[in-house]
Every structure is written in structure tokens, then in C-alpha cells.
C-alpha positions, 0 to 999 in steps of 0.5 A: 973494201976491195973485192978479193980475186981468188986463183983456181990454183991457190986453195984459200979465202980472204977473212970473212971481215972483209966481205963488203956489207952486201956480204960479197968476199971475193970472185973467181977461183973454181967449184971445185970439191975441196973449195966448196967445202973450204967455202962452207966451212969458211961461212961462205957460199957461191951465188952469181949468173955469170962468171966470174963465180961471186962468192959471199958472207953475209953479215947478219946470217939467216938460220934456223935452229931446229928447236925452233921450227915454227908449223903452222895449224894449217901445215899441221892439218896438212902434214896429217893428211900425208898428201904427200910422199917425203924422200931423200937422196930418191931424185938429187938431179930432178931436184937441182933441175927443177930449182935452176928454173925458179927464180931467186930473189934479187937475182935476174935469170938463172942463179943455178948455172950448169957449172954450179949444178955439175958441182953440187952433183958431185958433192953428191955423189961424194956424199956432202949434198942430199936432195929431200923430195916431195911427191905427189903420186909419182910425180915431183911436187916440191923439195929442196936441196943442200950441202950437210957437213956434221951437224950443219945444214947449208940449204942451197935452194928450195922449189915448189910445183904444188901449193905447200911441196917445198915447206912439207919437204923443209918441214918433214927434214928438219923434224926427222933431223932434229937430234942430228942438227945444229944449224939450217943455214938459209943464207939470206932472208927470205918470207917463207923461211922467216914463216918457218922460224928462220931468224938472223944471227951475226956472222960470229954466232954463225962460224962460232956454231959451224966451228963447234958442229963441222 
């Protein structure tokens, strides 16, 4: 199938059916406010190193309902101890830095572009992405960011300075938000979500669930 090429004046995206089977939709267009949230809505995400922006739906999705978040005995000890200090919203830029340095799986170099980091800053701003912090004394250990629209989580990136930061701040979110959420969207498979009781759903599931929730 062909990859779509979206135009930064027409507000729209192809069918997600269409995706190829790695998931990839369509290229080029904009990170504009409107068409991220379009984007979400829609089941699709942005992710490249370099223009043209690339943007994807992958079938199956990984996702974590938060009925089924997996802590394990060692994190419970952890999570008792309060090493750490858990915030929201206290450092969205130190988060957002801090994640365009770690590496992505199956992506060379940076994933996180200044582009894509101003975009998801203005979503911010506007009150669509939050940052969840994990603090060790007065410095950042750890912590995660996103874009959260009604009940629906989409987890964008996650990084860790300190053993076990960045699962702290997932962990600590995803219970304090458990009455709220539906749905963690985590995109694509990783080990340390899978760990955490992420699972795969097909992409129907998935829009059927943030068309119910958004």
C-alpha cells in the first residue's frame, strides 16, 4: 500500500486500514495543535528523526488498562520506602529534555526533534500533555510524559536517571489515575511496560475504546 502525503493545509488523515503493516500511515503535514489532537483521536502518532514528519498506526496496539498494572514485590517494597518524591506538571520541559537524550528502540538518533519537543510544549501549555516527575532530593531521577485526552492516555516517552525512577513515576500515575482512565496507550511493545502488565489489543479494540473515552 502506499504511504499517504499529507499537506500542512488540509486537516485530515487517510483510514488507519490503510497503514502499511509496520503501521506506517502517511508523511508530511505539520505538528500543528489541531492535527495532533486529530492524530490521537484518529489512533495515530508521529515518530521519525528527520523530515518529513512520519506518522503511524500500528496494528496490533500496546496498551495498559489500569485495572491490570502489574508491581512487582521489589517495587512494592520500593514504592513503601518513598525514595522518591512524585509530581505532575512541576518540570514538563526538564521531562521532554531529559527524554529527547534517551535512545528509542528501533530508531537511530534522536526521535525527539526540537520541532516535536515545541509541539508537545504547546500542547502543554494548552492543557492536553502533562509531564509526571520523579525526584531524588532536588534533583530529576526519572519521569514520563504524554498527551491525555478524556479518559485516554497516550504515553509518549519515559526516561530514567536513577535505577527504577521512570517505573515509580508510571507506577505512582497509573494508580492515583485509576478512576479517571480507561486506556495507557504505550504505542508499541517495549520489556519494561510489558513488565508492568502492558499488553497488545487490534487496532479496532483500541479506536473502539478511545472512541468511547475521548
Amino acid at each position: 500500500m502506499p504511504v499517504f502525503s499529507l499537506s500542512k493545509h488540509h486537516l485530515a488523515f487517510p483510514p488507519v486500514t490503510l497503514a502499511e503493516p509496520d503501521g506506517l500511515l502517511a508523511a508530511g503535514g505539520d505538528l500543528s495543535m489541531e492535527r495532533l489532537l486529530l492524530a490521537y483521536r484518529s489512533g495515530i502518532f508521529p515518530w521519525y528523526s528527520r523530515k518529513p514528519i512520519l506518522w503511524w498506526s500500528p496494528d496490533p496496539r500496546f496498551v495498559l488498562f489500569p485495572a491490570e498494572l502489574k508491581v512487582s514485590h521489589s517495587m512494592k517494597q520500593l514504592l513503601k520506602k518513598d525514595t522518591f518524591r512524585i509530581t505532575v506538571n512541576e518540570d514538563f520541559k526538564g521531562v521532554i529534555g531529559h527524554c529527547s537524550r534517551i535512545p528509542r528502540e528501533g530508531q537511530d538518533g534522536t526521535w525527539l526533534t526540537q520541532d516535536m519537543m515545541d509541539a508537545y510544549t504547546r500542547l502543554h501549555e494548552a492543557g492536553h500533555a502533562l509531564s509526571v516527575e520523579c525526584w531524588l532530593g532536588d534533583e530529576l531521577a526519572g519521569g514520563l510524559y504524554g498527551v491525555k485526552i478524556g479518559g485516554c492516555f497516550f504515553g509518549e516517552s519515559m526516561f530514567s536517571r536513577v535505577s527504577n525512577a521512570s517505573k515509580t513515576a508510571f507506577i505512582t500515575f497509573v494508580q492515583q489515575h485509576q478512576q479517571e482512565l480507561a486506556l495507557i496507550d504505550c504505542q508499541v511493545h517495549t520489556p519494561h511496560l510489558a513488565s508492568l502488565g502492558a499488553r497488545f489489543i487490534s487496532r479496532e479494540s483500541f479506536l473502539d475504546l478511545v472512541r468511547q473515552h475521548t
